[in-house]
C-alpha positions in Angstrom: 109.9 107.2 89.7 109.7 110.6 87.3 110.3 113.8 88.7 106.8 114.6 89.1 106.1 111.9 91.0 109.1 112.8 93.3 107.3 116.3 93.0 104.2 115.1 94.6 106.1 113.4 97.1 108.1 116.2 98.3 105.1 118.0 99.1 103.0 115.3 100.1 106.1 115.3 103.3 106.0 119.0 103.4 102.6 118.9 103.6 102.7 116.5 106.6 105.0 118.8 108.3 102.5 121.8 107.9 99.4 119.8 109.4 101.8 118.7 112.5 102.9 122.0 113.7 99.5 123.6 112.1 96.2 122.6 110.6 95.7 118.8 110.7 92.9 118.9 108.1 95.7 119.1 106.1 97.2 115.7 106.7 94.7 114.1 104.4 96.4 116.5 101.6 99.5 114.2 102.1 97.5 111.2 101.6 96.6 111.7 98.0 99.6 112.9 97.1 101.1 110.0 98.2 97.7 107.8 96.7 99.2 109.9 93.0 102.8 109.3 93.4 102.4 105.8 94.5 99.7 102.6 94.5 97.3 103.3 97.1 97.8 100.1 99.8 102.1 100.8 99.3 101.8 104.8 99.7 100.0 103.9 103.4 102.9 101.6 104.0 105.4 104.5 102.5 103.4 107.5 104.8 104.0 106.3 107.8 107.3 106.6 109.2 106.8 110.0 108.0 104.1 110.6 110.2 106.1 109.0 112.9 108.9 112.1 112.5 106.3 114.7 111.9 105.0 113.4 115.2 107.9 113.7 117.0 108.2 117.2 116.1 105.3 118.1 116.9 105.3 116.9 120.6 108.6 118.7 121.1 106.9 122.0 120.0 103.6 121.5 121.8 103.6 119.0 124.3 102.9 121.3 127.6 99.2 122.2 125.8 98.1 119.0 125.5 94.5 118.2 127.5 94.9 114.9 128.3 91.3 114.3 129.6 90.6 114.7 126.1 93.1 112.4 125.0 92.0 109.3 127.2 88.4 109.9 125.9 89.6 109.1 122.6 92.1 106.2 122.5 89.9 103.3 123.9 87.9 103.3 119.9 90.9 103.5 118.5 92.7 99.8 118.8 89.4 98.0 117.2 89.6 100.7 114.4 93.2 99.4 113.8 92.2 95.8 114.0 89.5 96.8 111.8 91.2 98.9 109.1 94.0 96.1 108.7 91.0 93.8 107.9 89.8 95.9 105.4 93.0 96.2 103.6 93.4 92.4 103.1 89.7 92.3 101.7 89.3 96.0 99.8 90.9 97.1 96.7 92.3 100.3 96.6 89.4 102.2 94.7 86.7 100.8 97.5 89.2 101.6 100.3 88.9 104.9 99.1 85.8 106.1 98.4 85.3 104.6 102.1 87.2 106.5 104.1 86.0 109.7 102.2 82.8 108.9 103.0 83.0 108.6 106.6 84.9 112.1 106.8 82.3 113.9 104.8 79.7 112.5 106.8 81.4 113.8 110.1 82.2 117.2 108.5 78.8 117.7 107.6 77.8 116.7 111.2 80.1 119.4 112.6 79.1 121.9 109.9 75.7 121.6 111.7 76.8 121.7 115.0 78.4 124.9 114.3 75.4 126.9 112.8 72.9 125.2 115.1 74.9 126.2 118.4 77.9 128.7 118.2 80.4 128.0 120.3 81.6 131.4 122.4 85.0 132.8 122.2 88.4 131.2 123.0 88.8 133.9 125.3 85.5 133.5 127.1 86.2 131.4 130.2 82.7 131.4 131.5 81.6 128.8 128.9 83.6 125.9 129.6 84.3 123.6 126.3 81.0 121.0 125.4 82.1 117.6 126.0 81.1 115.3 123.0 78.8 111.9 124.0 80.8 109.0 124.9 79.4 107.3 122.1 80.1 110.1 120.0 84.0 109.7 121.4 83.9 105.8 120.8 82.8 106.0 117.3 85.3 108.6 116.7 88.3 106.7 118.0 86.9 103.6 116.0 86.6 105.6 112.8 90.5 107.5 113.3 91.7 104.0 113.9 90.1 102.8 111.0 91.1 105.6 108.8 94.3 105.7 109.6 95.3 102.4 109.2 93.5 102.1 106.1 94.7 105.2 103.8 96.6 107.5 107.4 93.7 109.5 106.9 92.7 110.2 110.6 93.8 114.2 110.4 90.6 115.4 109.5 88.5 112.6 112.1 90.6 113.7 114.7 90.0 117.2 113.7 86.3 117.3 113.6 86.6 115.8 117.1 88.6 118.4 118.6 86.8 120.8 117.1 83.7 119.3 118.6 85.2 119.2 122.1 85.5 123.2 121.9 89.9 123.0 122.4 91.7 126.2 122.2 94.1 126.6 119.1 97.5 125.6 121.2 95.4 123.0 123.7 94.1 121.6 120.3 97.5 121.0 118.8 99.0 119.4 121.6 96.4 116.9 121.8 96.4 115.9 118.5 100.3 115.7 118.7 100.1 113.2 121.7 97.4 111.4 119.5 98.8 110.7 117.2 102.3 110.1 118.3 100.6 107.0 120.3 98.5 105.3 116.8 100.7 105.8 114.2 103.6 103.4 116.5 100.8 101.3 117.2 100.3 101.2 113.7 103.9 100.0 112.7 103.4 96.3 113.7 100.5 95.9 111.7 102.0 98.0 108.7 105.0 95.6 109.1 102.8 92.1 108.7 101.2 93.4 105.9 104.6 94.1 104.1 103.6 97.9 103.8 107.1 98.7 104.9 110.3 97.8 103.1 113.8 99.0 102.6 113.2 100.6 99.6 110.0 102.8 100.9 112.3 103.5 104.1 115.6 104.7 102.2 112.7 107.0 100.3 111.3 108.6 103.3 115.1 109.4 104.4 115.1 111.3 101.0 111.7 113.3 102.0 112.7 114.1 105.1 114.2 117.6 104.5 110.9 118.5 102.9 108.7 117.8 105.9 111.4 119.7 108.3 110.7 122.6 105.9 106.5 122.0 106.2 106.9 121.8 109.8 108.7 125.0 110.1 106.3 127.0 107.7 103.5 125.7 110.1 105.0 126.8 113.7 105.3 130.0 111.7 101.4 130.2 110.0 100.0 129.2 113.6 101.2 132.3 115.2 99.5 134.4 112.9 95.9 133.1 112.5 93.2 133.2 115.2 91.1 130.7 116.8 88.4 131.7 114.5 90.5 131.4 111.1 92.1 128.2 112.9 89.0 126.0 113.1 87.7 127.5 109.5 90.7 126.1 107.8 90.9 122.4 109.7 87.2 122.3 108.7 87.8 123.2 105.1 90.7 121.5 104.4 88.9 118.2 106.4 86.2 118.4 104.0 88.1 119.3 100.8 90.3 115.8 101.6 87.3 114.1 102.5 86.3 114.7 98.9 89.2 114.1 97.0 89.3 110.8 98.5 85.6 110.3 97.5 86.8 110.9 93.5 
């Protein structure tokens, strides 16, 4: 590979560090750099044990805030998603794969865009209004399109965003849920990665390489999420959701 494309790749894994132990939207970031840097079906192959250490990391850092009601809601949609996304990348080429997947998450940001000038949500700090609770259906569909996602192009940061941000979480609370989340998918992705030969030696001795990078990520985020409120929080997981969604739509 050139240096740029090592360039990209670098901070594609930093960048997966930073939406661990930060914003999440910004996972998706991570996605096209490695869609640049690589051809689209190999980069999800190349992503993912990545994801897997960026996970890690972010449990250890935020696994006491996780609400795990919130959790259970979501992981039933989420094993036909997987079944469903490693359909689609037998059938799809990589342009239609794609344009899919941004479509789905500009569709969902819109719908929380919505939500969030139709009905204002109150403060974190306001304990009299307890967090809304999305419709089950709502919650299936949204485990069924992460699972999709993320087995397609690991592009279910910005899903699982708009659904945290939907279910009202605190900043920390919201964290350690996604952390638990998506600890659990991204190993039950690794079979299915691994019969579709998205994993090799060669993409494995290259995450090793990029690992230093994403430490570095990780630490910038622990260190960005203690100085943003709730308010700038959920701004910039929206934004950068919707900004990936659209990239991935190009």
């Amino acid at each position: 590979m050139t240096p740029f494309e090592w360039a990209l790749l670098a901070l594609g894994a930093a960048t997966v560090g930073f939406a661990k132990t930060a914003v999440g939207g910004a996972g998706a970031l991570a996605v096209v750099a490695f869609a640049a840097a690589l051809p689209v079906k190999e980069s999800t192959g190349a992503l993912l044990p990545l994801l897997c250490v960026g996970d890690v990391i972010a449990v250890r850092v935020y696994h006491r805030h996780a609400d795990w009601a919130v959790l259970l809601r979501m992981l039933p949609g989420v094993l036909p998603g997987l079944v469903l996304g490693a359909w689609f990348l037998g059938v799809a080429d990589d342009t239609v794969m794609r344009r899919s997947i941004g479509a789905i998450l500009l569709t969902m940001s819109a719908v929380q865009i919505w939500q969030r000038r139709a009905r204002p949500r109150p403060a974190e700090a306001d304990q009299a209004h307890p967090p809304p609770v999305p419709h089950k259906a709502t919650t299936v569909g949204i485990g069924v399109a992460a699972g999709f996602a993320t087995m397609t192009a690991n592009a279910a940061g910005p899903v699982t965003t708009l659904y945290l941000l939907m279910a009202g979480l605190p900043k920390l609370q919201f964290l350690g849920t996604a952390a638990w989340f998506y600890l659990v998918v991204n190993a039950t992705k690794i079979p299915f990665s691994a019969g579709l030969d998205l994993i090799s030696l060669d993409s494995l001795h290259m995450d090793l390489l990029l690992v230093p990078a994403l430490c570095a990520g990780a630490y910038l985020g622990v260190k960005v999420v203690r100085r943003i409120d709730q308010a700038q929080f959920e701004r910039a997981a929206l934004a950068l959701a919707t900004v990936a969604a659209a990239v991935l739509m190009v």
